[in-house]
N, C-alpha and C positions, 0 to 999 in steps of 0.2 A: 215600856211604853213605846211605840210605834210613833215614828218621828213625822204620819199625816196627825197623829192624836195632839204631838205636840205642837204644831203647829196653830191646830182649830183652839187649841187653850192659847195661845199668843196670840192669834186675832181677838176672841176674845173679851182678853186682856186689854185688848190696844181699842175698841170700840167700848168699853169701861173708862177707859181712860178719855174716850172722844178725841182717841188718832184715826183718821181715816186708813185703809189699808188697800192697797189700789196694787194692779200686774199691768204693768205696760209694755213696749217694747222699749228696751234702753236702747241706746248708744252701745257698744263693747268698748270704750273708752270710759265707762260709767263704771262698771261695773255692776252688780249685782242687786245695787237699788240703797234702800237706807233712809234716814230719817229726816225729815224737811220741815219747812216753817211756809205755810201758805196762806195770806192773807191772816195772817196774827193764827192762825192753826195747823195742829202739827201732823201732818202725814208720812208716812212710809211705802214709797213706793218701790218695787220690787219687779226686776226685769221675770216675764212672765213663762220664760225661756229656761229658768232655771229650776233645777230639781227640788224635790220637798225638802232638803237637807241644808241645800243654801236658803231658803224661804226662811226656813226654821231660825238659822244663823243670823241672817239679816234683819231677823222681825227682833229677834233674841238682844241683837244690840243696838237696835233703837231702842226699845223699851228702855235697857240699861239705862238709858239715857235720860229717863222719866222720871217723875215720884209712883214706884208701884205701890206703893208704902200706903197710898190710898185706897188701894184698892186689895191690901192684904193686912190691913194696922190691926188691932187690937177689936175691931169690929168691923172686919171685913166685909164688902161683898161679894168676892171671890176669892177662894183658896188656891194657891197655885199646883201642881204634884211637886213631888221633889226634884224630879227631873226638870222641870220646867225652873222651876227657883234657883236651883245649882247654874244653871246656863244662863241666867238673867242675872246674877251673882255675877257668875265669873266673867261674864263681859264687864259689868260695871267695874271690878277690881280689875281690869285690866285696862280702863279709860284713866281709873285713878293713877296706876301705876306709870301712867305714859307721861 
């Protein structure tokens, strides 16, 4: 899977979930963007500077951060691939881990 493919399934994702997903210009003291609370809703903003590979990473652990579980339970409206699932995984076990 082509990491623009995974990407456009983690937008998505994240507009299923009613995260907004926005490319701005950051700071370089920001870093690479991440996941926010904006007027009681949660966006992911993403410096728009950076390559499909960090997009992919950054959108990948915000989600972690969600209930995907909604939008993949027992009677899903979206199925994730496995590449996509594994990376939304292994962020959230590594938020646990911390």
């Amino acid at each position: 899977m082509t990491q623009q493919a995974m990407l456009e399934e983690l937008e998505a994702a994240a507009a299923r979930l009613a995260v907004k997903v926005s490319y701005e210009s950051l700071a370089t003291s920001v870093g690479t963007g991440g996941l926010c609370r904006v007027r009681g809703e949660y966006r992911v903003i993403i410096d728009k500077r950076t390559q499909v590979g960090d997009r992919v990473s950054a959108l990948a652990q915000a989600l972690a951060y969600l209930p995907t579980l909604t939008i993949e339970g027992p009677e899903p409206t979206m199925k994730f691939s496995p590449a996509v699932r594994h990376l939304i995984r292994h962020y959230a076990a590594m938020r646990r881990a911390s």
